[in-house]
Structures are given as structure tokens and as C-alpha cells.
C-alpha positions as CSV (number, residue, x, y, z in Angstrom):
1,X,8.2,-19.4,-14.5
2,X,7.0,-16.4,-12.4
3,X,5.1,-17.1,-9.4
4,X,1.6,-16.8,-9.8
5,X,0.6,-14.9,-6.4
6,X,3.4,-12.8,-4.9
7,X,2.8,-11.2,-1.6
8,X,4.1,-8.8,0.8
9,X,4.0,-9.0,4.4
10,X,4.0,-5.5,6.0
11,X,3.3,-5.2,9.7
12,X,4.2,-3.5,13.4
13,X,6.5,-5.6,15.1
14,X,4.4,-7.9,17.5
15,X,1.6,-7.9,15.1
16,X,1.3,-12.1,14.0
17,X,3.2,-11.3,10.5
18,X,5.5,-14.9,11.6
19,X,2.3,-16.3,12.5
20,X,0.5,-15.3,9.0
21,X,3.4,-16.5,7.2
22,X,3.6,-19.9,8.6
23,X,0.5,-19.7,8.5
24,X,-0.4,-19.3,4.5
25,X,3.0,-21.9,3.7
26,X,1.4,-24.6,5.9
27,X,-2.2,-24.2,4.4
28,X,-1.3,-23.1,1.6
29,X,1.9,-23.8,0.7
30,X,4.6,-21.4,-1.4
31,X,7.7,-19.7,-0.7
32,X,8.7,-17.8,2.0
33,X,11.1,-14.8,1.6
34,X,11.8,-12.7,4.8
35,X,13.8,-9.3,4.8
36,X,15.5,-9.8,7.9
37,X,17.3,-13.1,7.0
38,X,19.5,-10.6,4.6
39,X,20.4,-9.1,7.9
40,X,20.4,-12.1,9.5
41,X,22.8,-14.1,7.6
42,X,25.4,-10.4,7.9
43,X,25.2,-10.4,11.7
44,X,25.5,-14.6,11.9
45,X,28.5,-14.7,9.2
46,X,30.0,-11.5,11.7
47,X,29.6,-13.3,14.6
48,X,27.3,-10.6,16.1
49,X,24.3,-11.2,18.3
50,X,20.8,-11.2,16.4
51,X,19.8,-8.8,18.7
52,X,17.1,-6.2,17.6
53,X,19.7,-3.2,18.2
54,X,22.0,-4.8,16.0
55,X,19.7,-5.4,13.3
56,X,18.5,-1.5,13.2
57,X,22.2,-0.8,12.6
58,X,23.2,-3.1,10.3
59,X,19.8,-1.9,8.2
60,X,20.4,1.7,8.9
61,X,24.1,1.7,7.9
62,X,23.3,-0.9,4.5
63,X,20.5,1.4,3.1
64,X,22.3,5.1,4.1
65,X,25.3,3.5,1.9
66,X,24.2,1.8,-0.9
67,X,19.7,3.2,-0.9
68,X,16.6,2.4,0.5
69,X,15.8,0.0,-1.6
70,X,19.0,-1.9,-1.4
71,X,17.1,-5.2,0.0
72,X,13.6,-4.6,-2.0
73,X,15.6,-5.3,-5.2
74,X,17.4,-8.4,-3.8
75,X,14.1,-9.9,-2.3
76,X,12.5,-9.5,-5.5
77,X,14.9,-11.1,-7.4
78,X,14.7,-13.7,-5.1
79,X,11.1,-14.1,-5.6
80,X,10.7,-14.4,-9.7
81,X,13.6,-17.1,-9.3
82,X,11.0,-19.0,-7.2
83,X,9.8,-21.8,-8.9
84,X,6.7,-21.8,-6.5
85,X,3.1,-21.0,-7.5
86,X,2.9,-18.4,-4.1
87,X,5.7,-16.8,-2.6
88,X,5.5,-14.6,0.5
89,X,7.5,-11.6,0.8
90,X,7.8,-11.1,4.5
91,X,9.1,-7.7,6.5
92,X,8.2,-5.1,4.3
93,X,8.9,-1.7,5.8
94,X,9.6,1.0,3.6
95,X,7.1,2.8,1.0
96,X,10.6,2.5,-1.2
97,X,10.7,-1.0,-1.3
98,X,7.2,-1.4,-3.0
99,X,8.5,0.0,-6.3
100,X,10.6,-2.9,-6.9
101,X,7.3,-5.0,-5.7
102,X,4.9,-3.3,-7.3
103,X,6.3,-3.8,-10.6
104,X,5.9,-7.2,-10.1
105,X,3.0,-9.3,-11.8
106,X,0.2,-10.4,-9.2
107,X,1.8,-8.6,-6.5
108,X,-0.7,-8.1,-3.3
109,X,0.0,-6.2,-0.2
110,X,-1.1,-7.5,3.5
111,X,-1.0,-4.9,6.4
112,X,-1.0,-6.4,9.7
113,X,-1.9,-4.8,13.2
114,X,-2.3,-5.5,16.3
115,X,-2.7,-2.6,19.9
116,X,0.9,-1.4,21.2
117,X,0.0,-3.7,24.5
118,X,-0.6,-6.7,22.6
119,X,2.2,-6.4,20.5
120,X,4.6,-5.8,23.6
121,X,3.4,-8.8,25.5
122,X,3.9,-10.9,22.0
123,X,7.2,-10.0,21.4
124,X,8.4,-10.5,25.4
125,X,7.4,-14.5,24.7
126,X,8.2,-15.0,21.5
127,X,12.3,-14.9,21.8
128,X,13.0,-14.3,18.2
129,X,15.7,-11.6,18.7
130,X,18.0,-12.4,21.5
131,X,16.8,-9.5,23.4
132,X,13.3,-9.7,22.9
133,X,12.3,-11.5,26.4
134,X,14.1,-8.7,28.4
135,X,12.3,-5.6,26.8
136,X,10.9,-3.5,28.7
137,X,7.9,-1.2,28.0
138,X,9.7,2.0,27.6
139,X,12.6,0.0,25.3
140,X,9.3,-1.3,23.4
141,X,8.2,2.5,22.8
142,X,11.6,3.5,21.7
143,X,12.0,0.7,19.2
144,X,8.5,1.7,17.4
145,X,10.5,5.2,17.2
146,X,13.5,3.4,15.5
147,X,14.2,4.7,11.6
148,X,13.2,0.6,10.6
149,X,9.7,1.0,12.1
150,X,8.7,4.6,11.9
151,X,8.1,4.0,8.4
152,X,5.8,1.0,8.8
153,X,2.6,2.9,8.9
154,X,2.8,4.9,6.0
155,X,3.8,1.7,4.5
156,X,0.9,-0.1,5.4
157,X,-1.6,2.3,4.2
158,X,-0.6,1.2,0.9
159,X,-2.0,-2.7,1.3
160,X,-4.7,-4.3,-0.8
161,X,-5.8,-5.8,2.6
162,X,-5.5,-5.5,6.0
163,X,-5.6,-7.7,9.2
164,X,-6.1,-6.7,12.8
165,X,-5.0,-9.5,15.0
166,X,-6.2,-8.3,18.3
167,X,-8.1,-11.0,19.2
168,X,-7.9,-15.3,19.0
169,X,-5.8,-17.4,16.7
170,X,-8.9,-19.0,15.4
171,X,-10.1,-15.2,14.6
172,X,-6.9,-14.2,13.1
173,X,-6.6,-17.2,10.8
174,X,-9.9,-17.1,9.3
175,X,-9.0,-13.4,8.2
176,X,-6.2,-14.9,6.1
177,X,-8.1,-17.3,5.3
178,X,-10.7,-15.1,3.8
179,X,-8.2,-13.0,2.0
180,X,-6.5,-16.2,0.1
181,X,-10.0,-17.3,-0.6
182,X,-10.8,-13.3,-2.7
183,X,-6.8,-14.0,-4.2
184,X,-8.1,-17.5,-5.2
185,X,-5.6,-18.9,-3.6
186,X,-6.8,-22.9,-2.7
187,X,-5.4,-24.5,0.2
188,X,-3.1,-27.7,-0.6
189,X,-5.0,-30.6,-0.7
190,X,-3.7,-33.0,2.1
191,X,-5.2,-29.6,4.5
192,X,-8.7,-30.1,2.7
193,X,-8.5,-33.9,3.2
194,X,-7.9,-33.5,6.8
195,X,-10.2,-30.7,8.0
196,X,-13.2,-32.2,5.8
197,X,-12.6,-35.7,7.0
């Protein structure tokens, strides 16, 4: 069975794209597939630090060896094995990598932005990388210069949507909700039950 709704997650680091994904699988439940768990799993089985300087690397070096779209084509084999009705294809970066997505049935794009300064102070409190509370605002300037994010933006100008998540939680939510609602995309029930009653 191929997933009914397949969608891609393509955002400036900082932006809420963790946030969106959680997000959509709690409300409305699905599959979620990120990119940087391929590189995750490399540096963890390695025992190398999950650092963000570590991860740019291990991309870099994967992709200049065996093509850009070495991970597109894993991830989207990794999505039609899915035997859920959504699956959310988180980390998108590359204009490459939506060839093997686009080919896909039902596939949807969601760009997500946010300002440089609120993106900085996100990714200083959110600890995902092992470096990411000690960043500094000129280390935060450099990374957005980094060959894994300098393609982002010409990326994102490919989306079917796009969210800016400048302002509250409550703001940035109903955005995704209102997108699901256009992709006819019903939350689970048990979420219905509760905010109704």
C-alpha cells in the first residue's frame, strides 16, 4: 500500500520544522522519516559526537562520493514501505532530492521560515546537536553559509506551501493546521474528542 499523503519538510535550521513534525504525527498521526537520522545512526555506530560540524562532513563526504541524491533515494524508499496513511519526510535540503520525491504519488512540499534572530535564539535552547547550546552568533552565520544549508532556499521556493513561524505556537500551529485541512488531511479522532469536549 502506498501512503496516501507524503510530505516533505524543507526548512532553515531554527525554523520549527521538529515542532511541525511532532506536531502533524500527534494530531494527525503518520510516519515520520527524517534525513538526518541516516547521518545520525553513521556518527552514533562510529562513535562520533552528533555535533552539527560532524554532521556537515559526514553529508558532504557521503553525497561528493556516491551523489546528491544518495539519501533522497533511500528516504523515499523508506516512505512507500510505510504502511501508514501520512508519512512525513523531514530535512529536505537539496533541489536534487525532490526528483526522487516528486515522482512520488501525492507528494506535497512544506517550506518553513522563521528571521535569522529567531532561529539563532531557537537553536541555542533546543540542544539537539551537542553543540548547539554553545553557538555563537557569528558560528550561527557561518553554519547558514555551510554547503548543507546554502541550498535550502532555493529548495524551498519549490514548496506547495509555506509557513513563517515568527510569531506564537498557537499562530504557528493553526498554519499547519490549515494546510492539512486544504490536503484533507483529518486529525485522529481521540484529538477531535478531546478539543471538542
Amino acid at each position: 500500500m502506498i501512503p496516501t499523503h507524503l510530505l516533505g519538510l524543507v526548512g532553515t535550521p531554527g525554523a520549527g520544522k521538529s515542532h511541525a513534525a511532532d506536531y502533524i504525527i500527534e494530531q494527525y498521526g503518520g510516519e515520520h522519516i527524517k534525513f538526518s537520522e541516516y547521518l545520525s545512526h553513521v556518527l552514533h555506530r562510529m562513535s562520533l559526537a552528533k555535533s552539527r560540524e560532524n554532521m556537515i562532513k559526514l553529508s558532504v563526504i557521503l553525497r561528493k562520493e556516491f551523489g546528491e541524491d544518495i539519501f533522497s533515494h533511500a528516504v523515499a524508499a523508506d516512505a512507500l514501505q510505510s504502511d501508514r496513511d501520512v508519512v512525513l519526510i523531514d530535512g529536505i535540503r537539496r533541489v536534487e532530492d525532490l526528483a526522487a520525491f516528486k515522482a512520488l504519488p501525492n507528494f506535497k512540499l512544506i517550506a518553513i521560515n522563521a528571521d535569522p534572530n529567531v532561529r539563532y535564539e531557537r537553536i541555542r535552547g533546543r540542544k539537539e546537536k551537542t553543540d548547539d547550546s554553545e553557538i555563537t552568533w557569528e558560528q550561527f552565520l557561518k553554519t547558514e553559509q555551510a554547503p548543507t544549508e546554502v541550498t535550502i532556499p532555493e529548495t524551498m521556493t519549490y514548496a506547495n506551501f509555506t509557513i513563517m513561524n515568527n510569531g506564537s505556537v498557537e499562530d504557528y500551529e493553526k498554519q499547519i493546521d490549515d494546510i492539512m485541512k486544504e490536503l484533507d488531511i483529518k486529525k485522529r479522532k481521540s484529538f477531535v474528542k478531546l478539543q471538542h469536549g
